[in-house]
C-alpha positions as semicolon CSV with decimal commas, in nm:
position;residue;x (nm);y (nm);z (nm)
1;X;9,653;10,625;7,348
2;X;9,909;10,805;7,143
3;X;10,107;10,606;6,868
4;X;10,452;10,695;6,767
5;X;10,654;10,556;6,500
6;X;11,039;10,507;6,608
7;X;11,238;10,513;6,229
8;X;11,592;10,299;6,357
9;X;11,835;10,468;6,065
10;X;12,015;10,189;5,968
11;X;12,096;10,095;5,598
12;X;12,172;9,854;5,443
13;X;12,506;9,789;5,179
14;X;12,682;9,575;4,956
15;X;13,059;9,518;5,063
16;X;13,116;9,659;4,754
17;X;12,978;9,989;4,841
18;X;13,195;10,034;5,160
19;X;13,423;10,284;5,209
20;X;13,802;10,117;5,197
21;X;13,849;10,254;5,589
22;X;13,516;10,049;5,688
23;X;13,629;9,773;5,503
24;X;13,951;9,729;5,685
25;X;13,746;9,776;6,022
26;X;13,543;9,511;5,920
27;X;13,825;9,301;5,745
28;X;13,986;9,319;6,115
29;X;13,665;9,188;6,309
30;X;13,665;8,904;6,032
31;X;14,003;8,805;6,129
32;X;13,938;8,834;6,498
33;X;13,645;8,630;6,459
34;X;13,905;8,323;6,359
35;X;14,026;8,314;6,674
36;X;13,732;8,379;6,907
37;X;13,716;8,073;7,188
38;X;13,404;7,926;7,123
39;X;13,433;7,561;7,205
40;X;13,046;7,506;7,375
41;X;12,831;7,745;7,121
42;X;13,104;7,704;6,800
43;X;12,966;8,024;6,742
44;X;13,227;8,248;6,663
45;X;13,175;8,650;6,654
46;X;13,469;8,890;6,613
47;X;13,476;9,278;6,640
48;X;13,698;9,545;6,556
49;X;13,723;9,902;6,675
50;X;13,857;10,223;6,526
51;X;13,959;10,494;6,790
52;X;14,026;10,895;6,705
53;X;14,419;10,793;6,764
54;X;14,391;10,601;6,459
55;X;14,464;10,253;6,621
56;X;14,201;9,977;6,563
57;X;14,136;9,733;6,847
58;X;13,985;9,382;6,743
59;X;13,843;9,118;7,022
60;X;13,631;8,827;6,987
61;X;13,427;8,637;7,172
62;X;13,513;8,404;7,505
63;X;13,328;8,185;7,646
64;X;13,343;7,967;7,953
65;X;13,189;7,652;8,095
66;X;13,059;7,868;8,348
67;X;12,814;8,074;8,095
68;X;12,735;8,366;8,248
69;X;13,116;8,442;8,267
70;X;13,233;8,464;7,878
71;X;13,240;8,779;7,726
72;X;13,110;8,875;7,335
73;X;13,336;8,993;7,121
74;X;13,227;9,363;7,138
75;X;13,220;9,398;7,549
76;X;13,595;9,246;7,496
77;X;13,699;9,488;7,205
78;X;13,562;9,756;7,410
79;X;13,654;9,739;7,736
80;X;13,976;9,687;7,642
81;X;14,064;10,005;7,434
82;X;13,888;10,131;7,732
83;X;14,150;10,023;7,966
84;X;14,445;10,094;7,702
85;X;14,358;10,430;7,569
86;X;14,111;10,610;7,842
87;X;14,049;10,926;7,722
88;X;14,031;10,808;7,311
89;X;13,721;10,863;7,146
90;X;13,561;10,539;6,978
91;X;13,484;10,644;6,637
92;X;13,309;10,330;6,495
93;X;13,280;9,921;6,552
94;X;13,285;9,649;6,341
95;X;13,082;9,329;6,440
96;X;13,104;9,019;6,217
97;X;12,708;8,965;6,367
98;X;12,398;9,130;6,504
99;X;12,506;9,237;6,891
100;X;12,313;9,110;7,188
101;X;12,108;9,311;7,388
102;X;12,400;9,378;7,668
103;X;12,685;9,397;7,408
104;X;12,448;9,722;7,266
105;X;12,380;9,854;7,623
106;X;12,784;9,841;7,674
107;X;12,855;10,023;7,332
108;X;12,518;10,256;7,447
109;X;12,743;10,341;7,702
110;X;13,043;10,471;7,540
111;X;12,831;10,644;7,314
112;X;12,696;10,797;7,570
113;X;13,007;10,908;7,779
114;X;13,189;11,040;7,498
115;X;12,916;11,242;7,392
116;X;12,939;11,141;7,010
117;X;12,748;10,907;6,817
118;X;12,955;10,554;6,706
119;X;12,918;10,448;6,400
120;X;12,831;10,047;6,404
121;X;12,901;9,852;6,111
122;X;12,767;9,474;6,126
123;X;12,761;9,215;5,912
124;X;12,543;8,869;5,944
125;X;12,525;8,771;5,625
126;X;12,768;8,748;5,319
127;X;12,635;9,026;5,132
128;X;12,441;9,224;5,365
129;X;12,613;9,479;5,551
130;X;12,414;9,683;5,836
131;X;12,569;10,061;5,913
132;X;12,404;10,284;6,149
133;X;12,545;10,626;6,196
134;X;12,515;10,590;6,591
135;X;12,462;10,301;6,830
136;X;12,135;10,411;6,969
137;X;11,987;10,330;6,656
138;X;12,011;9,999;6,791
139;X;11,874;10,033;7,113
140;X;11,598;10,298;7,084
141;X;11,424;10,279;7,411
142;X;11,764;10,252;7,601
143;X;11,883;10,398;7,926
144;X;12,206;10,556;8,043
145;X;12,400;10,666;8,354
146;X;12,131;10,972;8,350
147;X;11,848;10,792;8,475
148;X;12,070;10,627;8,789
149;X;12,159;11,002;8,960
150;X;12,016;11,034;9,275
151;X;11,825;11,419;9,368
């Protein structure tokens, strides 16, 4: 058997050492985060997302009695600049937490379909700050659209 050693590329940063554009993107997903609806888990997440148009698009996360029916912050943030601005470019997301496996299959996705890499800046801890310069640094043995065409 053949070992291979996958390297992730993400770093890690002081808020200090952020640029003053990623701090306002993360600033933004801090504020959405206050007003997520998390009344079953109390575990609030918000995100915030900076398109090539120069708008930034925050959601947060919604949950439901019904569980499998709420939405995390970052499917919310994205699918709706998705619906509002179709053909804009997602240039990087803010997450005030570590994304779950579908929320980094959805921003895969985008990634993806764009055809540019997204830069991902998350934040779980006061003082530790995550930044990876694309989101398949999250997801490293991902799939995409590609692998569901038909011969």
């Amino acid at each position: 058997m053949k070992s291979k050693n996958i390297i992730l590329g993400l770093n890690e940063y002081s808020e200090k050492e952020l640029s003053s554009s990623d701090k306002k993107l993360l600033s933004e997903a801090k504020k959405a985060a206050k007003s997520a609806y998390a009344p079953y888990s109390k575990f609030k997440v918000g995100a915030a997302i900076h398109l090539k148009n120069g708008k930034i698009i925050s959601g947060n996360n919604q949950e439901n009695a019904a569980y499998p029916s709420g939405l995390c912050a970052e499917r919310v943030a994205l699918f709706f600049a998705s619906s509002q601005f179709p053909s804009t470019t997602v240039r990087s997301i803010a997450v005030t937490n570590v994304p779950c496996g579908s929320c980094r299959q959805a921003m895969l996705e985008y990634e993806s379909r764009q055809g540019s890499p997204v830069k991902i800046i998350l934040q779980k801890e006061k003082n530790k700050i995550i930044i990876s310069e694309s989101v398949s640094n999250l997801l490293p043995l991902s799939f995409s659209y590609k692998e569901l065409k038909k011969d």
